[in-house]
mmCIF entry with sequence, helices, sheets and N, C-alpha, C, O atoms, coordinates in Angstrom:
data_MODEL
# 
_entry.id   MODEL 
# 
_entity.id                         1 
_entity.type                       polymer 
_entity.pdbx_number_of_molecules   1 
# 
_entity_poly.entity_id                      1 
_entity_poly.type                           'polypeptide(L)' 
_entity_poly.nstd_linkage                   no 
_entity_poly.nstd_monomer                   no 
_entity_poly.pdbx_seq_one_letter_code       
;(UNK)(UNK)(UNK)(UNK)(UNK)(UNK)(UNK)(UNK)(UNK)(UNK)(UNK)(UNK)(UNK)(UNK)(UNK)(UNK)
(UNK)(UNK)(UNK)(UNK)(UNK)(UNK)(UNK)(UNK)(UNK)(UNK)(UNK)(UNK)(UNK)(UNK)(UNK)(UNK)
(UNK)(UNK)(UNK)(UNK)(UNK)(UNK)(UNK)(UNK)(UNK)(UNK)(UNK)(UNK)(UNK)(UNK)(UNK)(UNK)
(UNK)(UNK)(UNK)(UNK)(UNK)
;
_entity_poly.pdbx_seq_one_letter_code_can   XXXXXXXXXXXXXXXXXXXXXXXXXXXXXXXXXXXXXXXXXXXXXXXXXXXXX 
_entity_poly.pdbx_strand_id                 A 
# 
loop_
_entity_poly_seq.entity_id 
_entity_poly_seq.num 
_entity_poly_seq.mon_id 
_entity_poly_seq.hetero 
1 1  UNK n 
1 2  UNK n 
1 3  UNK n 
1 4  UNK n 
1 5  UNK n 
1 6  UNK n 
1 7  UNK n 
1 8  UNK n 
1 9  UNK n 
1 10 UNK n 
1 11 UNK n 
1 12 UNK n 
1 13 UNK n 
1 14 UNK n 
1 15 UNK n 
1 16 UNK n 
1 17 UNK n 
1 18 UNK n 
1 19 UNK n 
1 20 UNK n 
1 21 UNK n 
1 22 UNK n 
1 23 UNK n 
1 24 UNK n 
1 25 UNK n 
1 26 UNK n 
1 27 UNK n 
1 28 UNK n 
1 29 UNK n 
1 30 UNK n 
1 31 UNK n 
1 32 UNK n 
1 33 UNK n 
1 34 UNK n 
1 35 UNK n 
1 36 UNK n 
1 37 UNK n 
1 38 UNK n 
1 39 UNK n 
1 40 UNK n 
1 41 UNK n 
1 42 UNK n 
1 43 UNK n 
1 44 UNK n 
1 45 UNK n 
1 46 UNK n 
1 47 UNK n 
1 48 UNK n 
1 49 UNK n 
1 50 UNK n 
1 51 UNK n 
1 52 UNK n 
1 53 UNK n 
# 
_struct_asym.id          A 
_struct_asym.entity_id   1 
# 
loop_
_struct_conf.conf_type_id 
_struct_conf.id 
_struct_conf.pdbx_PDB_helix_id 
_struct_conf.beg_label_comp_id 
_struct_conf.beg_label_asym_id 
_struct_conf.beg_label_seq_id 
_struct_conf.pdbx_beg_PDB_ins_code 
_struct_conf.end_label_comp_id 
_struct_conf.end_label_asym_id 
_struct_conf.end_label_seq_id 
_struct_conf.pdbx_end_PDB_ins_code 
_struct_conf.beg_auth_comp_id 
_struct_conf.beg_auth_asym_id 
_struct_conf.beg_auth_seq_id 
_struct_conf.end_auth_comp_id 
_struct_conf.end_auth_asym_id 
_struct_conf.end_auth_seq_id 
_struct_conf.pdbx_PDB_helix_class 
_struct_conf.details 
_struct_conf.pdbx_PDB_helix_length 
HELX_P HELX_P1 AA1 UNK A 13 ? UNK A 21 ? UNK A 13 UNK A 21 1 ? 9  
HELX_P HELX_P2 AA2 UNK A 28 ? UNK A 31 ? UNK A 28 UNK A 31 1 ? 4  
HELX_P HELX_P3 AA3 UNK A 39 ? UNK A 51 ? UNK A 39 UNK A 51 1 ? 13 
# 
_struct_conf_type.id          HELX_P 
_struct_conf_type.criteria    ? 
_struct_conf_type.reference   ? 
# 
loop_
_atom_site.group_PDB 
_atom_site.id 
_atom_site.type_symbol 
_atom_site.label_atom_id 
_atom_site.label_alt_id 
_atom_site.label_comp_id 
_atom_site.label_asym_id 
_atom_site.label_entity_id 
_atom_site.label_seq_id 
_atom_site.pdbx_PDB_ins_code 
_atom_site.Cartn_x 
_atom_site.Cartn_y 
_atom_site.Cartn_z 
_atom_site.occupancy 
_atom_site.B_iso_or_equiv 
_atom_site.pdbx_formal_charge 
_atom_site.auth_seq_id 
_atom_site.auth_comp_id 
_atom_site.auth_asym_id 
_atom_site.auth_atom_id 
_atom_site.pdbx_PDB_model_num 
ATOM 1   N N  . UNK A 1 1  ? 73.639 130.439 98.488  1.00 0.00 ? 1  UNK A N  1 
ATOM 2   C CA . UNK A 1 1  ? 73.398 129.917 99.808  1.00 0.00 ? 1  UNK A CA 1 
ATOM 3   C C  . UNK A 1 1  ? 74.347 128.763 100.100 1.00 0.00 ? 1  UNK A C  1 
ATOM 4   O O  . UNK A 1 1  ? 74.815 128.143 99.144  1.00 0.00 ? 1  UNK A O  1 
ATOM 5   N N  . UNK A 1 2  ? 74.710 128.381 101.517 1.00 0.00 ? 2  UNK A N  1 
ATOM 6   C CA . UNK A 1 2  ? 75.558 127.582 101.888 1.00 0.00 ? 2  UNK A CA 1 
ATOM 7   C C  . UNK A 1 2  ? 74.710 126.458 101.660 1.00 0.00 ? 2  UNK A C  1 
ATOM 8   O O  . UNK A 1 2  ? 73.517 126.733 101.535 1.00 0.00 ? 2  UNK A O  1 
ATOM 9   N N  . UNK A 1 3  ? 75.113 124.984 101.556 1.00 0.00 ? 3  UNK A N  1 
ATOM 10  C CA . UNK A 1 3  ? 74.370 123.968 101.532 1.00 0.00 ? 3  UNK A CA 1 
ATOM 11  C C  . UNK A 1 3  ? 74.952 122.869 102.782 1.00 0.00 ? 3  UNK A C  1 
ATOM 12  O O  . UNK A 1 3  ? 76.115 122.514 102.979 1.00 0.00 ? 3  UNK A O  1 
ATOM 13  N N  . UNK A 1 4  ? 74.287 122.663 103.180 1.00 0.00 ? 4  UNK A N  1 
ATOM 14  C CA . UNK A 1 4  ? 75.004 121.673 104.562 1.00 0.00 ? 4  UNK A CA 1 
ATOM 15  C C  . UNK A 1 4  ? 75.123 120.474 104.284 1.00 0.00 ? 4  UNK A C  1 
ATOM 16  O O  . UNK A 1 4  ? 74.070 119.910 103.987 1.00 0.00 ? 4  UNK A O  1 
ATOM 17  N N  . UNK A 1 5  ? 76.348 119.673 104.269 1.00 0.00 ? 5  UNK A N  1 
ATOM 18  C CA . UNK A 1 5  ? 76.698 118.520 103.901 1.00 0.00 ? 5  UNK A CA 1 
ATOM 19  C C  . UNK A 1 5  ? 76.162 117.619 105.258 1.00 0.00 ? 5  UNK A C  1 
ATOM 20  O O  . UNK A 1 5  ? 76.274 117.893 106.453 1.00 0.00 ? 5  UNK A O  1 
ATOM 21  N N  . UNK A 1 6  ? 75.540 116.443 104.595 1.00 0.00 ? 6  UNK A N  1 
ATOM 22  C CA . UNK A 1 6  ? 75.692 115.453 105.973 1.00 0.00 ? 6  UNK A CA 1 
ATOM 23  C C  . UNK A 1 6  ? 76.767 114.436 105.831 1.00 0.00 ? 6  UNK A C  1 
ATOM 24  O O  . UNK A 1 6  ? 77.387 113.928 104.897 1.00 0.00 ? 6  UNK A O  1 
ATOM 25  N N  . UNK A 1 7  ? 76.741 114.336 107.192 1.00 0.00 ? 7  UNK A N  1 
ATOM 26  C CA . UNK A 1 7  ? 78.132 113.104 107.144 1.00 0.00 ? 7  UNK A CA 1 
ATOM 27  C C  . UNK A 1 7  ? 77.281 112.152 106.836 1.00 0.00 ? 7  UNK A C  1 
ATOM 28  O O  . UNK A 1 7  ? 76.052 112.171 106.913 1.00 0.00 ? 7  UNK A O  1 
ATOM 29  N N  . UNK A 1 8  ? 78.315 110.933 106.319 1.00 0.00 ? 8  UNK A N  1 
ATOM 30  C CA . UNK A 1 8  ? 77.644 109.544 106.191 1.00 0.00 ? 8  UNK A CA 1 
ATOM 31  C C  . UNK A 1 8  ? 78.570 108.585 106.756 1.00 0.00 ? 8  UNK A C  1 
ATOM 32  O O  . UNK A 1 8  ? 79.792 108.650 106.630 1.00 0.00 ? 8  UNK A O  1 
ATOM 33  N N  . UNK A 1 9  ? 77.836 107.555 107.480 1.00 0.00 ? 9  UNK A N  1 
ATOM 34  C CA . UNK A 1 9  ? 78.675 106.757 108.721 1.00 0.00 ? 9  UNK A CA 1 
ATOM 35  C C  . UNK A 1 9  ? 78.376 105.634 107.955 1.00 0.00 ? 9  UNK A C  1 
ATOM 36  O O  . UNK A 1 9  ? 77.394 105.531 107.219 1.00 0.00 ? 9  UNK A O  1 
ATOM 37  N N  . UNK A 1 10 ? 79.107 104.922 108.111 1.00 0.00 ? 10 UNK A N  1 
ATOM 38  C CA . UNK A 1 10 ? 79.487 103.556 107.590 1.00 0.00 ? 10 UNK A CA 1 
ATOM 39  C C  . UNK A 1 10 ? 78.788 102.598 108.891 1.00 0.00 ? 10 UNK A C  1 
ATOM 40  O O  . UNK A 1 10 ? 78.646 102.999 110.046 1.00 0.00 ? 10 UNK A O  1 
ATOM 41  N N  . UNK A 1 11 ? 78.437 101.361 108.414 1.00 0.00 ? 11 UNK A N  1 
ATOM 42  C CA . UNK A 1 11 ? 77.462 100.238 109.495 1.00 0.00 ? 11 UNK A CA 1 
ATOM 43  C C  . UNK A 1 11 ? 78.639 100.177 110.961 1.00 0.00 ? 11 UNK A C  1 
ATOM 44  O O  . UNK A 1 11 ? 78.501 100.183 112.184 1.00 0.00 ? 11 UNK A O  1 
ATOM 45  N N  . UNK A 1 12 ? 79.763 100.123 110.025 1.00 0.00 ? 12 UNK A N  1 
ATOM 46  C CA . UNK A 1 12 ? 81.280 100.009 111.227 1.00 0.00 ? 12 UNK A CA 1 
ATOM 47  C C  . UNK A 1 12 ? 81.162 100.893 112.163 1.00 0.00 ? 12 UNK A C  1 
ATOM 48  O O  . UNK A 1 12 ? 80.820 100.639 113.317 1.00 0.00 ? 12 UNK A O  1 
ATOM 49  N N  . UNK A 1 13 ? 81.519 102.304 111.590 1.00 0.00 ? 13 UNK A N  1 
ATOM 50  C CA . UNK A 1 13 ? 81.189 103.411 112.528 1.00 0.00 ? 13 UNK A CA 1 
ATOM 51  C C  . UNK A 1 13 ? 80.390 103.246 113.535 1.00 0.00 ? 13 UNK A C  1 
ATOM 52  O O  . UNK A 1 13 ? 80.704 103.367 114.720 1.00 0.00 ? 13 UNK A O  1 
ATOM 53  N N  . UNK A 1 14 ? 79.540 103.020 113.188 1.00 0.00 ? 14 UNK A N  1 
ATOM 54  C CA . UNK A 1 14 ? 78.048 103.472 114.085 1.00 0.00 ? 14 UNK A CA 1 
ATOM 55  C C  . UNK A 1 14 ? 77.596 102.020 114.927 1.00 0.00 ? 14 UNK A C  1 
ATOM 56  O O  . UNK A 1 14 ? 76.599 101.812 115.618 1.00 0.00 ? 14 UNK A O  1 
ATOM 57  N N  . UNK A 1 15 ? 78.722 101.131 114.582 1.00 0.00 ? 15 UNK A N  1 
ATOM 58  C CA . UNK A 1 15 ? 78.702 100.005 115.400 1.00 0.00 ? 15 UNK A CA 1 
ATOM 59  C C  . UNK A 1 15 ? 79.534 100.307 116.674 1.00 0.00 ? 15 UNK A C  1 
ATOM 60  O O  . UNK A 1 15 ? 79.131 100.417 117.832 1.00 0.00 ? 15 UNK A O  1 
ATOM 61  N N  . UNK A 1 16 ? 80.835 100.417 116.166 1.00 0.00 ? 16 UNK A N  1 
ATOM 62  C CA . UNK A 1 16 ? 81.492 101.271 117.269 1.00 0.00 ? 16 UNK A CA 1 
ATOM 63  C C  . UNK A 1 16 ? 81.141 102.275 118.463 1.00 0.00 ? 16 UNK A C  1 
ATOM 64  O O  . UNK A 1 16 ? 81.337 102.282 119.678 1.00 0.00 ? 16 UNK A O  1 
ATOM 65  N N  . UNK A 1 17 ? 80.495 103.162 117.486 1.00 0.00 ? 17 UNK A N  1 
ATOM 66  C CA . UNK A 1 17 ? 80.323 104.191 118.544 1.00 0.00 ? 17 UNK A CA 1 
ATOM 67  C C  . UNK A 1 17 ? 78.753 103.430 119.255 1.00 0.00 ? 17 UNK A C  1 
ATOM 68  O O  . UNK A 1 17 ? 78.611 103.726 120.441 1.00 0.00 ? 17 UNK A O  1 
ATOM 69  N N  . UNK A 1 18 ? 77.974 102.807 118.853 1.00 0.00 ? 18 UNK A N  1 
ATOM 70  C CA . UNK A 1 18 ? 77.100 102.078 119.799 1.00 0.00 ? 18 UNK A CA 1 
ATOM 71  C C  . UNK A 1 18 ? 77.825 101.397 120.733 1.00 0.00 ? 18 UNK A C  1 
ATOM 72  O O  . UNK A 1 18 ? 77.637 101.575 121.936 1.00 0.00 ? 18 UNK A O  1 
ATOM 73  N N  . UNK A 1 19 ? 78.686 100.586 120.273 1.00 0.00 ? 19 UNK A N  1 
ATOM 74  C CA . UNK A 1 19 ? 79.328 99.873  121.593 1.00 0.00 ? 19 UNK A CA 1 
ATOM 75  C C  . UNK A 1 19 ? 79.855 100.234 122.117 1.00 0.00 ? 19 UNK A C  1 
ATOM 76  O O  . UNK A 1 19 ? 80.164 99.323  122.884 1.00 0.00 ? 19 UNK A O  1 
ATOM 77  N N  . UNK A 1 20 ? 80.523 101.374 122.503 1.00 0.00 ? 20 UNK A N  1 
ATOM 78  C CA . UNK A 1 20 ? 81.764 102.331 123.322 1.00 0.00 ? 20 UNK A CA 1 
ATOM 79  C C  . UNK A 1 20 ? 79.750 102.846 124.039 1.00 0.00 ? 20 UNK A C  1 
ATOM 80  O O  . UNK A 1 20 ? 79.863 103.136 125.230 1.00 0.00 ? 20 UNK A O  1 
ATOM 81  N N  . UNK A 1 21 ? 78.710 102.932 123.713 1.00 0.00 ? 21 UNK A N  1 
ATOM 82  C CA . UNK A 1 21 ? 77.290 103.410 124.384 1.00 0.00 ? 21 UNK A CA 1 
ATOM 83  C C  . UNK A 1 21 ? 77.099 102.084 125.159 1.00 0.00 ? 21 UNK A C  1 
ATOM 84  O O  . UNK A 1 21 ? 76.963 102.167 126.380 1.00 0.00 ? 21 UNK A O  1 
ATOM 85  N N  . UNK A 1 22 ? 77.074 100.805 124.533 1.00 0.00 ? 22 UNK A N  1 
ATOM 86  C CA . UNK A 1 22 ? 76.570 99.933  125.664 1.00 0.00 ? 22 UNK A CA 1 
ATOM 87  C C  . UNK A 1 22 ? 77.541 99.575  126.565 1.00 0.00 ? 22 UNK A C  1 
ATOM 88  O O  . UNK A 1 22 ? 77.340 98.494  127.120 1.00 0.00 ? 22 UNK A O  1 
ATOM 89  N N  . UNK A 1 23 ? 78.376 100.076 126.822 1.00 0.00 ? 23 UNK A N  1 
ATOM 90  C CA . UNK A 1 23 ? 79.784 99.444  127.472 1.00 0.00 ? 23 UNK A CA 1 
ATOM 91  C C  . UNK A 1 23 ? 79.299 100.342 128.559 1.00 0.00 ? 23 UNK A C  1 
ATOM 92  O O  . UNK A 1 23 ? 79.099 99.717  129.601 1.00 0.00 ? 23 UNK A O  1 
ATOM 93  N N  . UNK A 1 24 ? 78.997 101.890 128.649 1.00 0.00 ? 24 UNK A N  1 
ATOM 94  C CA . UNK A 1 24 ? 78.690 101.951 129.601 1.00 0.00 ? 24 UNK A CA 1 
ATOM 95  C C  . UNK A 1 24 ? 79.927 103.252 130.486 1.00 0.00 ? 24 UNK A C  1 
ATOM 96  O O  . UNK A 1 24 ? 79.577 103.951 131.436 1.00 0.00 ? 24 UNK A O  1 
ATOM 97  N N  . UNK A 1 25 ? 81.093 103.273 129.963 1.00 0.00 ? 25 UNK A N  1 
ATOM 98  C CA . UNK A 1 25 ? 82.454 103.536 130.517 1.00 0.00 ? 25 UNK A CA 1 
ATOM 99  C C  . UNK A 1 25 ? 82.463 105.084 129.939 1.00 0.00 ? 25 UNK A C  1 
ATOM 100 O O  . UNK A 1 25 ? 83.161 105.662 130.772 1.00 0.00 ? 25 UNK A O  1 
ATOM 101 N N  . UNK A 1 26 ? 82.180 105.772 129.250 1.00 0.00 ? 26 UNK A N  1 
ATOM 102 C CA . UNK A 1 26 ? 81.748 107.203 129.322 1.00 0.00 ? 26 UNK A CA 1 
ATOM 103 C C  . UNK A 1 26 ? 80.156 107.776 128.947 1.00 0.00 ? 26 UNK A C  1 
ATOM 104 O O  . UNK A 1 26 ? 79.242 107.052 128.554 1.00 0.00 ? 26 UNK A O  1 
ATOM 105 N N  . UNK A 1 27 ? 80.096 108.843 129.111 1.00 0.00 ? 27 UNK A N  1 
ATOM 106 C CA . UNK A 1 27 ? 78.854 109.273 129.295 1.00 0.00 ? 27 UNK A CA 1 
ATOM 107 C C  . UNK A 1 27 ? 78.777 109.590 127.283 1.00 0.00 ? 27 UNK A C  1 
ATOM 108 O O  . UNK A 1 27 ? 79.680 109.783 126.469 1.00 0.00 ? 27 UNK A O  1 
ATOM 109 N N  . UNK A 1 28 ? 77.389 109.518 127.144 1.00 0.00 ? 28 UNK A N  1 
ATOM 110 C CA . UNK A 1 28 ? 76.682 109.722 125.813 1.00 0.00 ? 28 UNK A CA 1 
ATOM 111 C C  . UNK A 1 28 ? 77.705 110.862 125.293 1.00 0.00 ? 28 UNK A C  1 
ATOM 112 O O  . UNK A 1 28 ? 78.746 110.756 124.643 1.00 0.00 ? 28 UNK A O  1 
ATOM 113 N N  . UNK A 1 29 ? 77.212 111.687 125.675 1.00 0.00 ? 29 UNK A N  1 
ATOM 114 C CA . UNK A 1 29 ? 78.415 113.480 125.658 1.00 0.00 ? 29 UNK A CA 1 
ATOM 115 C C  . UNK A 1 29 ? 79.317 113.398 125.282 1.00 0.00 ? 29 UNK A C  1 
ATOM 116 O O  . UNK A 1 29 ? 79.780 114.153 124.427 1.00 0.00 ? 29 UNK A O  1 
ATOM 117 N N  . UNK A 1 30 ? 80.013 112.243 125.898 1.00 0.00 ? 30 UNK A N  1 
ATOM 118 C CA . UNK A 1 30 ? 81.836 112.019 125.649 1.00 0.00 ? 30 UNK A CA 1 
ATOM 119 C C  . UNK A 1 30 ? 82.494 111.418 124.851 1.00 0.00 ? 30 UNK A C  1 
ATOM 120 O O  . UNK A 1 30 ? 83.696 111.420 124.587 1.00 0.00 ? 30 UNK A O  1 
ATOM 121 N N  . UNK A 1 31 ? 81.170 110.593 124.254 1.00 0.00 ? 31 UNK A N  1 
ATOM 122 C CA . UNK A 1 31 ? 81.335 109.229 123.201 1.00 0.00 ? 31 UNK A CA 1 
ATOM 123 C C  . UNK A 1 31 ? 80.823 110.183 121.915 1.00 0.00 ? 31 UNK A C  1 
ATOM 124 O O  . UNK A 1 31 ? 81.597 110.230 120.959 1.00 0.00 ? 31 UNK A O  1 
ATOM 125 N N  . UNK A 1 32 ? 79.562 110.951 121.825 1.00 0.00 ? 32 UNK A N  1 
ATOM 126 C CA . UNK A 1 32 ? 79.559 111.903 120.779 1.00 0.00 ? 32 UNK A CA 1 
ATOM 127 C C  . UNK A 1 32 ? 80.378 112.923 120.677 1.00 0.00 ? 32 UNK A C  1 
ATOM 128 O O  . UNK A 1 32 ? 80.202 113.500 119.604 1.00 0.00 ? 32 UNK A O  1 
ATOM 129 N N  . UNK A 1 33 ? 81.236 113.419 121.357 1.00 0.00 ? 33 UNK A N  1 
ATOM 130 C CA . UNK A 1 33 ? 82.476 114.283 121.343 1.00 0.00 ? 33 UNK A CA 1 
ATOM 131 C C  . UNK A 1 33 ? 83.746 113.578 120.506 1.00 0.00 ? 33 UNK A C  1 
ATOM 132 O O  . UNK A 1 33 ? 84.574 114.101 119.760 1.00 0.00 ? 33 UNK A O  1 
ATOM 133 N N  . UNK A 1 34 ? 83.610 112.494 120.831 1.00 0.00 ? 34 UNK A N  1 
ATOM 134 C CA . UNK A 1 34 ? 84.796 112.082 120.792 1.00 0.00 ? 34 UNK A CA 1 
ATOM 135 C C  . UNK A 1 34 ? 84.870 111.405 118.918 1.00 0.00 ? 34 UNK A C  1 
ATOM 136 O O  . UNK A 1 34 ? 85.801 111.124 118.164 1.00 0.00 ? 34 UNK A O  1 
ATOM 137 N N  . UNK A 1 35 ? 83.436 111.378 118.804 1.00 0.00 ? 35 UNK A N  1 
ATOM 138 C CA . UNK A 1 35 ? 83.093 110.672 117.438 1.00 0.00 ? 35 UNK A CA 1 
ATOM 139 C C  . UNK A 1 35 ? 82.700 111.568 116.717 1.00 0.00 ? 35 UNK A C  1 
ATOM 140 O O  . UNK A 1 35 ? 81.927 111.238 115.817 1.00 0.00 ? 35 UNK A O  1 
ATOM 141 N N  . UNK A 1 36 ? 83.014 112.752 116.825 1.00 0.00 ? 36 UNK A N  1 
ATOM 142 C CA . UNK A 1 36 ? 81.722 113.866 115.913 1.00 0.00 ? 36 UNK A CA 1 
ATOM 143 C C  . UNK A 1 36 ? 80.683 113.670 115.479 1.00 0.00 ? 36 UNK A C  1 
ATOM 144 O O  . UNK A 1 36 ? 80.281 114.031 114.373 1.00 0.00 ? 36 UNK A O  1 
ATOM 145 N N  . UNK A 1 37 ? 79.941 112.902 116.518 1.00 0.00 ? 37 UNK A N  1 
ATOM 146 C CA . UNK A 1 37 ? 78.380 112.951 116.267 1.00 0.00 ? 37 UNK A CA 1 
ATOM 147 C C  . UNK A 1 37 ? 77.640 113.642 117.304 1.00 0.00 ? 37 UNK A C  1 
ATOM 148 O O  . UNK A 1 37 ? 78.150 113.983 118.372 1.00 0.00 ? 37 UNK A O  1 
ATOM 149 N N  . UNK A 1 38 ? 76.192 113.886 116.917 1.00 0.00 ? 38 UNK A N  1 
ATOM 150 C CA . UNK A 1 38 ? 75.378 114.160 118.051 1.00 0.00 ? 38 UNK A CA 1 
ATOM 151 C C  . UNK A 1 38 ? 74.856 113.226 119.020 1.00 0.00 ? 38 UNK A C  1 
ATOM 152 O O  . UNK A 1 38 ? 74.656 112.030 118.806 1.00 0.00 ? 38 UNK A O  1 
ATOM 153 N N  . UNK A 1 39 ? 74.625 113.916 120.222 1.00 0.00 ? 39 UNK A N  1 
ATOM 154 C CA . UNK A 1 39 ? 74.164 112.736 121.279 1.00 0.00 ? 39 UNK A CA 1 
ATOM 155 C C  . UNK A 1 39 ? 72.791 112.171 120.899 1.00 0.00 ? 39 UNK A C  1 
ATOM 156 O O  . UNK A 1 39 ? 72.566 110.969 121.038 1.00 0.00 ? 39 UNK A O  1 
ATOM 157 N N  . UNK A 1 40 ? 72.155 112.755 120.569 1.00 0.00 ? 40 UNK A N  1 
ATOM 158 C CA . UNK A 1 40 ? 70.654 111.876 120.066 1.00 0.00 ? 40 UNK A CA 1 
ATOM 159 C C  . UNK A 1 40 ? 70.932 110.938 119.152 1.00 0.00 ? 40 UNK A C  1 
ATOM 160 O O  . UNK A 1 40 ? 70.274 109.900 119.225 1.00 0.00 ? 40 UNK A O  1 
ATOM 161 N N  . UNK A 1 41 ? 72.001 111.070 118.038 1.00 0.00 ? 41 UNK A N  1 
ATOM 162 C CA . UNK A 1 41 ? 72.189 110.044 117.139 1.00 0.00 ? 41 UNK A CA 1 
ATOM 163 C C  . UNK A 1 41 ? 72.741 108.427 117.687 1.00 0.00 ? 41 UNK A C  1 
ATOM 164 O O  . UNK A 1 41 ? 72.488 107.261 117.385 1.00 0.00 ? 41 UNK A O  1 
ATOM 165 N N  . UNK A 1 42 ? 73.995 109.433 119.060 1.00 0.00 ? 42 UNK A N  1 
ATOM 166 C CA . UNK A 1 42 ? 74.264 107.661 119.428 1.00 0.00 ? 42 UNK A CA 1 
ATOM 167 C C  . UNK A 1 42 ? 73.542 107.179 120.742 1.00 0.00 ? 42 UNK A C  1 
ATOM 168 O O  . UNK A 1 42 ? 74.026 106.142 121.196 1.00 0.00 ? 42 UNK A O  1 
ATOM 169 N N  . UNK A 1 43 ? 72.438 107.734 121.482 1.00 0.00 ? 43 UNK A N  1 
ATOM 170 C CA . UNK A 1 43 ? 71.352 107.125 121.387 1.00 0.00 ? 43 UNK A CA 1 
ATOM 171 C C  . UNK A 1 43 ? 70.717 105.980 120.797 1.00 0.00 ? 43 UNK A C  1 
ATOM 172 O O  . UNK A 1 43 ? 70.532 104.823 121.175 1.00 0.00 ? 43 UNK A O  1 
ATOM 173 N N  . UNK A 1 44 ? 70.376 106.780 119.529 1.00 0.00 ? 44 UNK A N  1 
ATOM 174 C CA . UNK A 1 44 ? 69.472 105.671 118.681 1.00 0.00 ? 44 UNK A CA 1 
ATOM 175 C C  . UNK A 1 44 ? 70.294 104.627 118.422 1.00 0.00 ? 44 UNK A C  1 
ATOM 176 O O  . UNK A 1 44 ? 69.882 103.504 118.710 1.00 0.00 ? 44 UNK A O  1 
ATOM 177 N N  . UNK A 1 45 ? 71.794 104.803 117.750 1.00 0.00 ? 45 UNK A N  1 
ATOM 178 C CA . UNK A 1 45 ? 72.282 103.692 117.443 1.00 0.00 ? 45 UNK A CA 1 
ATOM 179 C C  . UNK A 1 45 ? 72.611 102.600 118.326 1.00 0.00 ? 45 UNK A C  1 
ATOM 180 O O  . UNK A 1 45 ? 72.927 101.506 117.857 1.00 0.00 ? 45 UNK A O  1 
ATOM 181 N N  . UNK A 1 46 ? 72.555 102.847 119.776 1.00 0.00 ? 46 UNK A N  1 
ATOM 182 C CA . UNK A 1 46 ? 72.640 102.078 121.046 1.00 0.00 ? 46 UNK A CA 1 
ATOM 183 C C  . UNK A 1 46 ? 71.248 101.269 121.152 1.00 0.00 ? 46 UNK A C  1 
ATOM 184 O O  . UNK A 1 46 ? 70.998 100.125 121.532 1.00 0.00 ? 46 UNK A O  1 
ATOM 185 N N  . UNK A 1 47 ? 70.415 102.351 120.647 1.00 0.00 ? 47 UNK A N  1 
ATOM 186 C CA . UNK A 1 47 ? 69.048 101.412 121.083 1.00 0.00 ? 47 UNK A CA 1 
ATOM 187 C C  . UNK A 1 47 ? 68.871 100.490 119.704 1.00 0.00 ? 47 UNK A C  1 
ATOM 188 O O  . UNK A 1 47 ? 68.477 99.326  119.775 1.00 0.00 ? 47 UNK A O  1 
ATOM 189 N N  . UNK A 1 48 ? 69.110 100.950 118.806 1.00 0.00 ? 48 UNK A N  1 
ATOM 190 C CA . UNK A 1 48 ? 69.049 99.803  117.440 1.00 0.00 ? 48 UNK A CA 1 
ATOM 191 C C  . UNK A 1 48 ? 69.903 98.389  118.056 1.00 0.00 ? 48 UNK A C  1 
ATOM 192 O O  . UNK A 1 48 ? 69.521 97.245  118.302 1.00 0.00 ? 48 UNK A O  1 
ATOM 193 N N  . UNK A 1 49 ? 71.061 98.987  118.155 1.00 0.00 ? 49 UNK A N  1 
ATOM 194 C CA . UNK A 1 49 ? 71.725 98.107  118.611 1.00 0.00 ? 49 UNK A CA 1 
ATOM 195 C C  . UNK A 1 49 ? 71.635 96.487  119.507 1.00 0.00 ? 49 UNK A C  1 
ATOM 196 O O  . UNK A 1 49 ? 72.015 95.337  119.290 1.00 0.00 ? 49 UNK A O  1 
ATOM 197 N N  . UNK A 1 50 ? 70.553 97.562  121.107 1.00 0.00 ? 50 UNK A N  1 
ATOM 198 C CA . UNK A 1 50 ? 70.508 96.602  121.725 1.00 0.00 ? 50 UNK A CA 1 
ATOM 199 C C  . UNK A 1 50 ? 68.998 95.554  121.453 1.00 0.00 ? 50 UNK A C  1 
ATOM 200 O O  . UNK A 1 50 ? 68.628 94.488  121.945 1.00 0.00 ? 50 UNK A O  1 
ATOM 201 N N  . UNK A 1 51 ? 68.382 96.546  120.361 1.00 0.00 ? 51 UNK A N  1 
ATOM 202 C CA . UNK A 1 51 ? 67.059 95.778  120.280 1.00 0.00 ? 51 UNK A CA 1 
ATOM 203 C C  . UNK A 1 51 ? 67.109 94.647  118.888 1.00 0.00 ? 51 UNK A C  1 
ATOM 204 O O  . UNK A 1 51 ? 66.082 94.034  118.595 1.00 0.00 ? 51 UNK A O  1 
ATOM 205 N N  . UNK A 1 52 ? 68.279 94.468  118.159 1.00 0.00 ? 52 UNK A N  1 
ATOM 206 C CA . UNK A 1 52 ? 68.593 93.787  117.424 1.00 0.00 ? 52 UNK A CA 1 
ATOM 207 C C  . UNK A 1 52 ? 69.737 92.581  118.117 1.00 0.00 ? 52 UNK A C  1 
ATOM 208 O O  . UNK A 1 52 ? 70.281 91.619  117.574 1.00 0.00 ? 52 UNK A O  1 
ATOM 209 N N  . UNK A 1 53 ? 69.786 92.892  118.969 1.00 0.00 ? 53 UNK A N  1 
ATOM 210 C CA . UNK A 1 53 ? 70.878 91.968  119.671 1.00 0.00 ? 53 UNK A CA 1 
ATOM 211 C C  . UNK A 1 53 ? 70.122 90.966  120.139 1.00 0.00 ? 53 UNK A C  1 
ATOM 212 O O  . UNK A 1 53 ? 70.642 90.037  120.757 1.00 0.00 ? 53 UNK A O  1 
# 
């Protein structure tokens, strides 16, 4: 059987791609396109983000 690797994002990463989310300047879609993630993931990391801020 195939086994599915998960990616693993570094605190950096996922800082980034939260802030390219609170900035506001492309849509969720375009920012997980552009990062190979899913849109629910940078979601959450936007909302971690802004509720630790």
């Amino acid at each position: 059987m195939n086994e599915l690797k998960r990616n693993s994002f570094s605190g950096q990463q996922k800082a980034k791609v939260a802030l390219d989310a609170v900035r506001g300047l492309k849509t969720i879609n375009e920012i997980a396109q552009e990062h190979n993630v899913h849109p629910t993931q940078v979601r959450q990391w936007k909302k971690e983000l802004v509720e630790q801020a």
